[in-house]
C-alpha positions as CSV (number, residue, x, y, z in Angstrom):
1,X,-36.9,-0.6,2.0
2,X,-33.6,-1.1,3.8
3,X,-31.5,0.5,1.4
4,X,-27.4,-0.5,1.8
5,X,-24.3,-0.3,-0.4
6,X,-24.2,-4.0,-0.7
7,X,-28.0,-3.8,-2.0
8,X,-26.8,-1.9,-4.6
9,X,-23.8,-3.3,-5.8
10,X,-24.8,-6.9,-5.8
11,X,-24.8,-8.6,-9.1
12,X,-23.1,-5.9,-11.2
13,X,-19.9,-8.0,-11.1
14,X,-18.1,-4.4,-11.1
15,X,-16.7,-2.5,-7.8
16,X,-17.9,1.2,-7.9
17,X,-17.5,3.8,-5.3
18,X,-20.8,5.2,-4.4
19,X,-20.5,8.9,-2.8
20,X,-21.8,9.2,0.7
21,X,-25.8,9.1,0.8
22,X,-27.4,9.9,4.3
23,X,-30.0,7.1,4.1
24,X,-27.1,4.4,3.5
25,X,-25.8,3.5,6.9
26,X,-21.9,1.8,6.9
27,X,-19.2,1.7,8.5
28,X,-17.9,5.2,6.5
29,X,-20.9,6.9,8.3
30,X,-18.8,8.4,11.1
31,X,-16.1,10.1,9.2
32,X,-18.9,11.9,6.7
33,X,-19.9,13.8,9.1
34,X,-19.3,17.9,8.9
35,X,-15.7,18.8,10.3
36,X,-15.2,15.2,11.5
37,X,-11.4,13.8,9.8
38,X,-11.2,11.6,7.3
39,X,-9.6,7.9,7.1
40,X,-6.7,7.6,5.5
41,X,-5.2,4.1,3.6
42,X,-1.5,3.0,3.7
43,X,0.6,-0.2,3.2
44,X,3.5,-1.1,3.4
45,X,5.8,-3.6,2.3
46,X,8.7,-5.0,3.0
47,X,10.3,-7.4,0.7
48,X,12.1,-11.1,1.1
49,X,9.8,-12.0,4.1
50,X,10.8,-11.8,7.8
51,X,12.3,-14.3,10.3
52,X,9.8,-16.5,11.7
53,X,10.7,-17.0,14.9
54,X,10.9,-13.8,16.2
55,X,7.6,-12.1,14.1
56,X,4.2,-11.9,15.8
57,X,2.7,-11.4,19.3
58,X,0.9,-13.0,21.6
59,X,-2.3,-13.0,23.5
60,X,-2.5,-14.2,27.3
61,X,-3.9,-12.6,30.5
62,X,-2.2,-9.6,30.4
63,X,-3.1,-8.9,26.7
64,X,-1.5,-8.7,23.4
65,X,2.6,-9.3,24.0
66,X,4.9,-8.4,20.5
67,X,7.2,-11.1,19.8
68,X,11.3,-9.1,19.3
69,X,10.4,-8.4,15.7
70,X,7.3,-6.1,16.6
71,X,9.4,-5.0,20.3
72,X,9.6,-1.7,18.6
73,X,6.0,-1.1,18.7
74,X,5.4,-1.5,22.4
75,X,4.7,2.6,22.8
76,X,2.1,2.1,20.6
77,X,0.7,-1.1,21.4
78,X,-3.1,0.5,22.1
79,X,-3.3,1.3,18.3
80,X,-2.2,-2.1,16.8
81,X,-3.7,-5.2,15.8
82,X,-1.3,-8.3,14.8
83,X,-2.5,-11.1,12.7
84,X,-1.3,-15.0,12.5
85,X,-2.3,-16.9,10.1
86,X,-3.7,-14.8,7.3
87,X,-2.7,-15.7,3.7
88,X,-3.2,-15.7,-0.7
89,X,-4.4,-19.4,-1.4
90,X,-3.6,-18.9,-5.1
91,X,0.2,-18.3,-4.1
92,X,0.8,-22.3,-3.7
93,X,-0.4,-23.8,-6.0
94,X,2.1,-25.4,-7.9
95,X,4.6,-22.8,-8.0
96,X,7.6,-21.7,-5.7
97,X,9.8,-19.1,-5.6
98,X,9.0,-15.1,-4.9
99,X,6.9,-13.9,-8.2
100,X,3.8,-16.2,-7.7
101,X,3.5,-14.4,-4.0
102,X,3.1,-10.9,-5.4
103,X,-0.5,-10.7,-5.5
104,X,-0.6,-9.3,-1.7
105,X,-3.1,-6.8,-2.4
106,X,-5.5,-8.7,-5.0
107,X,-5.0,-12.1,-3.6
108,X,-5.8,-13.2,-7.6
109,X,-3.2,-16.1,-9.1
110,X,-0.4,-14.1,-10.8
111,X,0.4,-14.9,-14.4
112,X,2.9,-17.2,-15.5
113,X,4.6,-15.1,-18.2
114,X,7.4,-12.7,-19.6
115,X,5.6,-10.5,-21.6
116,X,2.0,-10.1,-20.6
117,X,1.9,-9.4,-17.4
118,X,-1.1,-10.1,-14.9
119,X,-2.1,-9.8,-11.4
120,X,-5.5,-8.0,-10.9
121,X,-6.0,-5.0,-9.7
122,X,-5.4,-4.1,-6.1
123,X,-7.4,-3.0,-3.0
124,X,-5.9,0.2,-2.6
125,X,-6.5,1.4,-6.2
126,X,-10.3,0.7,-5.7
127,X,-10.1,2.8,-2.4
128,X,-7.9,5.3,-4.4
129,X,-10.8,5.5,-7.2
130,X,-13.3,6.4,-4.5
131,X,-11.4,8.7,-1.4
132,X,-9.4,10.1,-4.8
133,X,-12.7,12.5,-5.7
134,X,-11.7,14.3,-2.1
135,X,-8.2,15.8,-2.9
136,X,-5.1,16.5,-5.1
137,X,-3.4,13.3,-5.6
138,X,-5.8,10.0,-5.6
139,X,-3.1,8.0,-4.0
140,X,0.8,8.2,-3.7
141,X,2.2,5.3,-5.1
142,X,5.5,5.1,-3.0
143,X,8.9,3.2,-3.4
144,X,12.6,3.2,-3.0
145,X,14.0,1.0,-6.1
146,X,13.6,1.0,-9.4
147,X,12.1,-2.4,-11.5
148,X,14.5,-4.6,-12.8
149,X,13.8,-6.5,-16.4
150,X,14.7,-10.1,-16.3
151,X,13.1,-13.7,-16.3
152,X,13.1,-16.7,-13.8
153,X,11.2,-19.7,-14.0
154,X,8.8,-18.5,-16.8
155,X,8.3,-15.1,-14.8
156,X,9.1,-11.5,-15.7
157,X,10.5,-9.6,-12.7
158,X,8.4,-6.8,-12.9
159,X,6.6,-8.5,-10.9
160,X,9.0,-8.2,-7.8
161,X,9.0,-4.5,-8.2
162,X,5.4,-3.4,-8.0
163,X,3.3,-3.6,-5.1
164,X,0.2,-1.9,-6.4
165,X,-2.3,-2.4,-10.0
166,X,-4.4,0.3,-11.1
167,X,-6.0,-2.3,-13.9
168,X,-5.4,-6.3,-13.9
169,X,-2.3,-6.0,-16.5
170,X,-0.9,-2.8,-15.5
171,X,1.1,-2.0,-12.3
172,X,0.2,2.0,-10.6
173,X,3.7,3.8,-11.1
174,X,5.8,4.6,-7.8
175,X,7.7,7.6,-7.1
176,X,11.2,6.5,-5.4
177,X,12.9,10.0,-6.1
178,X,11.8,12.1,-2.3
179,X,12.0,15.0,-4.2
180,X,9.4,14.4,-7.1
181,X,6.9,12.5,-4.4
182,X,6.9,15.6,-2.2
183,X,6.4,18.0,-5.4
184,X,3.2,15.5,-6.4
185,X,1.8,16.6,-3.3
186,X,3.0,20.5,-3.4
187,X,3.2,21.9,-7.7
188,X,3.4,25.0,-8.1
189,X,2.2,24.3,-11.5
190,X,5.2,24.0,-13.7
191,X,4.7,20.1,-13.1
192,X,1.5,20.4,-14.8
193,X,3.3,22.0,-17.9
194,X,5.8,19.4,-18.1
195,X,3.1,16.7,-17.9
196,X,1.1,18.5,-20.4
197,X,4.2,18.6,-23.0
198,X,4.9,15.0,-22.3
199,X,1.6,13.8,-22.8
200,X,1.3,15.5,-26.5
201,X,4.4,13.7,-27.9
202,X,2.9,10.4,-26.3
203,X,-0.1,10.9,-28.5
204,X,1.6,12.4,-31.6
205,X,3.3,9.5,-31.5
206,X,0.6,6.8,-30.4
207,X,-1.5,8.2,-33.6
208,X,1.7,7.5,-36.4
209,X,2.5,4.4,-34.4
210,X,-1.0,2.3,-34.6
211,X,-1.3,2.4,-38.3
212,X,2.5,-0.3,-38.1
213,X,0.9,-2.1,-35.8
214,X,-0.5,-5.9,-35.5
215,X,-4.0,-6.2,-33.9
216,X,-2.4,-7.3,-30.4
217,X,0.7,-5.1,-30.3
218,X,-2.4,-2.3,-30.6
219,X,-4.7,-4.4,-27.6
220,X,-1.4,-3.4,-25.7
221,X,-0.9,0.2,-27.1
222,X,-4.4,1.3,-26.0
223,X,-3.2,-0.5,-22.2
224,X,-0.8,1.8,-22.4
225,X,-3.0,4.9,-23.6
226,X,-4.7,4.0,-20.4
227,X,-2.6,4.6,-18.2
228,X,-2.1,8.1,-20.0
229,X,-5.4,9.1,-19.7
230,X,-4.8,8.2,-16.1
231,X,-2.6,10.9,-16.2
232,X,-4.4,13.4,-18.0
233,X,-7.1,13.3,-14.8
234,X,-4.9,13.3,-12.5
235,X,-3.6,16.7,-14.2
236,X,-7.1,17.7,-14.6
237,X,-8.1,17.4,-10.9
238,X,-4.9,18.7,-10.1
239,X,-5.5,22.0,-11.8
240,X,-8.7,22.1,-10.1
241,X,-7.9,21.6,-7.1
242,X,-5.0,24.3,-7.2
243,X,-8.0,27.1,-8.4
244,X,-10.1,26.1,-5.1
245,X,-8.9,23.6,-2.0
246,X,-12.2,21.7,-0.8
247,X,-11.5,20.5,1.9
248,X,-13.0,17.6,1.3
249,X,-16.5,17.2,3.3
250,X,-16.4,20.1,5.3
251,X,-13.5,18.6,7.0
252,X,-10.0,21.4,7.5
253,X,-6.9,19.9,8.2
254,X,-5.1,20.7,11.1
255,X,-1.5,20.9,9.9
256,X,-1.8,23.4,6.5
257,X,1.7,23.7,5.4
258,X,4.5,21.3,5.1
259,X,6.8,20.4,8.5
260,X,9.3,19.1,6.2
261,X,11.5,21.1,3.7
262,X,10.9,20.5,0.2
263,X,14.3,17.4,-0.7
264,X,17.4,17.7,-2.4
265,X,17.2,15.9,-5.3
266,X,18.3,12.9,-6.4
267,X,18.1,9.1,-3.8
268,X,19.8,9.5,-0.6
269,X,23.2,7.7,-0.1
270,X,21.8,5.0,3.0
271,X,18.8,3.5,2.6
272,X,18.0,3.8,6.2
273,X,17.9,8.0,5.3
274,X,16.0,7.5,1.8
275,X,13.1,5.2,3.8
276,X,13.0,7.9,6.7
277,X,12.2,10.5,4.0
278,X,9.4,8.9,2.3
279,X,7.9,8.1,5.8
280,X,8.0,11.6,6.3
281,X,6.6,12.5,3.4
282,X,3.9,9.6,3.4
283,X,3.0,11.2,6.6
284,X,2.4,15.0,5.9
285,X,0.5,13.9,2.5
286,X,-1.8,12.5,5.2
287,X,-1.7,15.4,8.0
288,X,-2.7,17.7,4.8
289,X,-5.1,16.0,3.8
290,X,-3.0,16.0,-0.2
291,X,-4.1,12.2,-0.5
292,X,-6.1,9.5,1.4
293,X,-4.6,6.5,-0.1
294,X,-0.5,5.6,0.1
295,X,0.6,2.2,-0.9
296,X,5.0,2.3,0.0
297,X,7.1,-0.5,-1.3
298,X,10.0,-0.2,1.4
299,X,12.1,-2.1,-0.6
300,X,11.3,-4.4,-3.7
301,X,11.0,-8.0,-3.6
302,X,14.0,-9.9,-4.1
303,X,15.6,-6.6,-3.3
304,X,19.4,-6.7,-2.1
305,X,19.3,-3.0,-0.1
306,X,21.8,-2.8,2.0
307,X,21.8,-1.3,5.8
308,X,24.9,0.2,5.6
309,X,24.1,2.7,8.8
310,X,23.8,-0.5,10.6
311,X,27.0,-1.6,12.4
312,X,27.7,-5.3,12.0
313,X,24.9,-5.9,8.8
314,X,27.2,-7.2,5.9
315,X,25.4,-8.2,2.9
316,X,22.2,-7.3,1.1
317,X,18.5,-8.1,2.5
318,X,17.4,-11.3,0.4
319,X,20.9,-12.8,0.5
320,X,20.4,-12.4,4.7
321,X,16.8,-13.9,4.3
322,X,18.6,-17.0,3.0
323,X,20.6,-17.3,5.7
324,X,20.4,-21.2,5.9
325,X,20.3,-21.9,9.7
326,X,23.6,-20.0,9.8
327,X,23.4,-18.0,13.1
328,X,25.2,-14.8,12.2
329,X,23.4,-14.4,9.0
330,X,20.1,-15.1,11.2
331,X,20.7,-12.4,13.5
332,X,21.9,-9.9,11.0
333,X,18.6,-10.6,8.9
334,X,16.9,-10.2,12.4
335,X,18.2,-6.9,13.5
336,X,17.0,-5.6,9.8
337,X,13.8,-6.6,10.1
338,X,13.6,-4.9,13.4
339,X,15.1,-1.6,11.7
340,X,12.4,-2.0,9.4
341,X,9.6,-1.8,12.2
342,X,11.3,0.7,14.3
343,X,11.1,3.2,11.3
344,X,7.3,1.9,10.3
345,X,6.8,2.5,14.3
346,X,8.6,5.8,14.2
347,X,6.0,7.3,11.5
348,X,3.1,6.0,13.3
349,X,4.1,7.9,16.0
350,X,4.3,11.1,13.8
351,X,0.9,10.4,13.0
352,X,0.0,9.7,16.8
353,X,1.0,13.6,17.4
354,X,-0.8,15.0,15.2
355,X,-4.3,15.6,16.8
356,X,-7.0,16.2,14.7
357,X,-10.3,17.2,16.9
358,X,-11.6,14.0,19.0
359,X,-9.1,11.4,17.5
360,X,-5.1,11.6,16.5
361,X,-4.0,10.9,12.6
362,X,-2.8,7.2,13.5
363,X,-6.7,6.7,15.4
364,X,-8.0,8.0,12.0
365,X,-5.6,6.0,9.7
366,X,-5.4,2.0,9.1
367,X,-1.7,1.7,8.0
368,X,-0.9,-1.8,7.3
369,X,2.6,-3.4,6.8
370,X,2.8,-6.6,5.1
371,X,5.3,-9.3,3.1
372,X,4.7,-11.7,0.0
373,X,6.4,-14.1,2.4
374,X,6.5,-15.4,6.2
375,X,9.4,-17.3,6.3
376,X,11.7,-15.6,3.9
377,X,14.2,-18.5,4.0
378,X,11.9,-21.3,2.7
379,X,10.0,-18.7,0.2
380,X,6.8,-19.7,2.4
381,X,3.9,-17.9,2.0
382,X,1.4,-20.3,3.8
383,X,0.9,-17.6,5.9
384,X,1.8,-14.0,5.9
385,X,3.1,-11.4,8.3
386,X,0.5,-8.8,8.9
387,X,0.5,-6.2,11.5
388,X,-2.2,-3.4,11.3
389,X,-1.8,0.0,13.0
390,X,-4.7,2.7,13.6
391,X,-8.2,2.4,14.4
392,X,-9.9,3.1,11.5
393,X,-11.5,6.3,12.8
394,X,-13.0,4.5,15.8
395,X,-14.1,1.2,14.1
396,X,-11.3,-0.9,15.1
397,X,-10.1,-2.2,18.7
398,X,-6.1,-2.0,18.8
399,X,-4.2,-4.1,21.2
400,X,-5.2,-7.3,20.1
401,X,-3.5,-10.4,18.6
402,X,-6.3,-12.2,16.0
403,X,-4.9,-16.2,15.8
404,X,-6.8,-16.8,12.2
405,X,-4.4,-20.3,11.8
406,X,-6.6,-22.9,12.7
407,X,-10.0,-21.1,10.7
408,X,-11.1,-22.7,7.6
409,X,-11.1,-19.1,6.3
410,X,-8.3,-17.5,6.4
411,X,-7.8,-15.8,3.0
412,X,-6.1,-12.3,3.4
413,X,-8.8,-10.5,1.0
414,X,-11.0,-10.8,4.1
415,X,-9.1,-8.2,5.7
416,X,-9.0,-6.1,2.3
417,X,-12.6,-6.1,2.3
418,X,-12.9,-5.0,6.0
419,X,-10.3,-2.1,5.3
420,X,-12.5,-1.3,1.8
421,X,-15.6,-1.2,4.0
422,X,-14.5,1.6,6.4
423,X,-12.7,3.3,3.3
424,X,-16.4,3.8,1.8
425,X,-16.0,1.1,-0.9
426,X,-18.6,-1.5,-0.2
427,X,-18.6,-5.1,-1.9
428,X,-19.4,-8.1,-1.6
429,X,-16.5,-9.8,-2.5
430,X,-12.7,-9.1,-3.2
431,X,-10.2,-11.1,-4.7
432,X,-10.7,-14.3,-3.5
433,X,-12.7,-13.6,-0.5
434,X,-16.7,-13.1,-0.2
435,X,-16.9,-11.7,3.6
436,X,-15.2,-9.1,5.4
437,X,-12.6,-10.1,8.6
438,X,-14.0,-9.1,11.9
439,X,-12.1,-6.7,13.3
């Protein structure tokens, strides 16, 4: 019989990560093999879209050619793949605004509510469920601002702030603090006992709470005991790990302690330092081989961060990406978004340096960086910006500009599944979306 994931996992209606068996050929054969690197996961996000006119490549006789947005790339050209055309169907129907578009990683129709919140759970936390059983920290769940509570147009704005869902109703929390994301990946234990301590007043109070409580406010208590148990794993396998390393699948990594000194605490003043620092950290998490999986909101949606380092930028992010036609708001939301790729191209080149046998980190990685919106002016999301960097541990050809705008199928899951695929996650269908993109 020819035996594959996909033979297996059809019909169960479930996604489960399968470990690696040697008779099952896919596209995660390559990195399984003793002492060959693993692949690593990131996206990244950037909120309040970009400016169209300037985002994107193209392709002609003398290859792939960035557009000014992606100009800061060019070094790196070889290890990147731009996309045109790629979007979330269920983000227009019938709704405008930002919240609907949030759904960039489960491509599912986000709920219309204030309360019970809904969006489905995303890619990464799949691929964080599988690659997780290899080391420390499953994935680092990244960001730089906090939620905000508020409503608009029948929508809670929690929405805006969370990039990544470990279960349909409830979002994975981020770390925005550089200081408490680098000690998730280095503990020394005493996090563990904190942890430990918190989670047995949670429970001691969970257990005098439910007996007050109506039959729904307890549906959403045990939600909530979910993502505690979450917890209490991740403690688990962190303990274990700290009493013997693995190494996950024969495989050492090359860099074994950190480059980067441990942070100060608190957020940096600029915003231009605090999304340096959790590059940096996003990138030795990955040269260590601490976690395969890294989703990073760079800034929330409908976020106002301001570029104060920037000479010339007055006025916060979304209120630029309403600049109206008006040409000096235009180029200052231009010259941000360009920022914001220069420091996305300056960890990829980190990662580029970093040699790891055969390949480099970056030629090992897929590190994606995305928007809920293309035209960040008009709230448009009939397309998305989506630029891919890394080759997937040699499975995917950089230096290419994919034009998806005139196929019928151009649903942005399509891509998720391809990236699942060479994660060692292999279904059938994701999200919307039934087969993987080629690419």
């Amino acid at each position: 019989m020819n035996l594959t994931r996909r033979n297996l996992l059809r019909g169960t209606g479930i996604v489960l990560g399968l470990p690696w068996l040697e008779s099952i050929a896919s596209f995660g054969a390559e990195s399984t093999k003793v002492n060959a690197a693993p692949r690593r996961l990131a996206v990244c996000f950037t909120g309040n879209g970009v400016n169209p006119f300037h985002w994107g490549a193209t392709q002609g006789p003398e290859g792939m050619q960035f557009l000014k947005s992606l100009s800061p790339l060019e070094p790196l050209k070889q290890q990147i793949s731009v996309f045109k055309g790629l979007w979330n169907p269920t983000t227009v129907e019938g709704e405008g605004g930002h919240y609907p578009k949030m759904n960039v990683l489960s491509g599912l129709k986000v709920k219309k509510t204030t309360t019970d919140v809904e969006v489905g759970i995303t890619m990464d936390q799949i691929v964080a469920a599988h690659a997780g059983q290899f080391t420390p920290v499953s994935s680092m769940v990244m960001g730089t601002e906090r939620p905000s509570y508020s409503t608009d147009s029948g929508f809670t704005s929690i929405y805006s702030a969370y990039l990544s869902w470990s279960s349909p109703t409830t979002p994975a929390p981020k770390e925005i603090f550089p200081q408490q994301a680098f000690d998730q990946l280095f503990d020394d234990g005493s996090k563990r006992v904190r942890d430990k301590s918190i989670l047995d007043l949670v429970m001691d109070d969970a257990k005098s709470l439910r007996p007050k409580l109506s039959h729904r406010d307890g549906q959403k208590l045990d939600e909530y005991l979910g993502s505690v148990r979450d917890l209490e794993q991740r403690i688990a396998k962190a303990e274990q790990f700290s009493k013997a390393e693995t190494g996950g699948q024969g495989w050492t990594p090359t860099v074994k302690t950190p480059t980067i000194p441990r942070p100060g605490p608190g957020i940096p003043a600029l915003a231009e330092e605090h999304l340096r620092l959790m590059f940096d950290i996003l990138v030795l998490a990955f040269q260590m081989d601490r976690t395969r999986v890294a989703p990073f909101m760079m800034n929330n949606d409908l976020s106002n961060m301001r570029f104060a380092g920037l000479d010339g930028i007055s006025g916060g992010i979304h209120e630029l990406s309403h600049h109206a036609g008006d040409e000096t708001r235009l180029s200052m939301y231009q010259r941000v978004n360009e920022y914001q790729v220069k420091l996305w191209g300056e960890a990829l080149a980190k990662m580029q340096a970093t040699s790891e046998g055969e390949r480099t980190l970056l030629e090992n990685s897929m590190i994606l960086l995305t928007s809920s919106l293309f035209d960040g002016n008009a709230h448009d999301s009939r397309q998305l910006p989506v630029v891919l960097a890394g080759g997937g541990g040699g499975t995917i050809q950089g230096g290419r500009h994919h034009d998806l705008s005139a196929e019928p199928n151009r649903k942005l899951c399509r891509l998720h599944l391809a990236l699942m695929d060479r994660m060692g996650v292999h279904v059938d269908h994701f999200g919307d979306a039934e087969n993987a993109l080629a690419i």
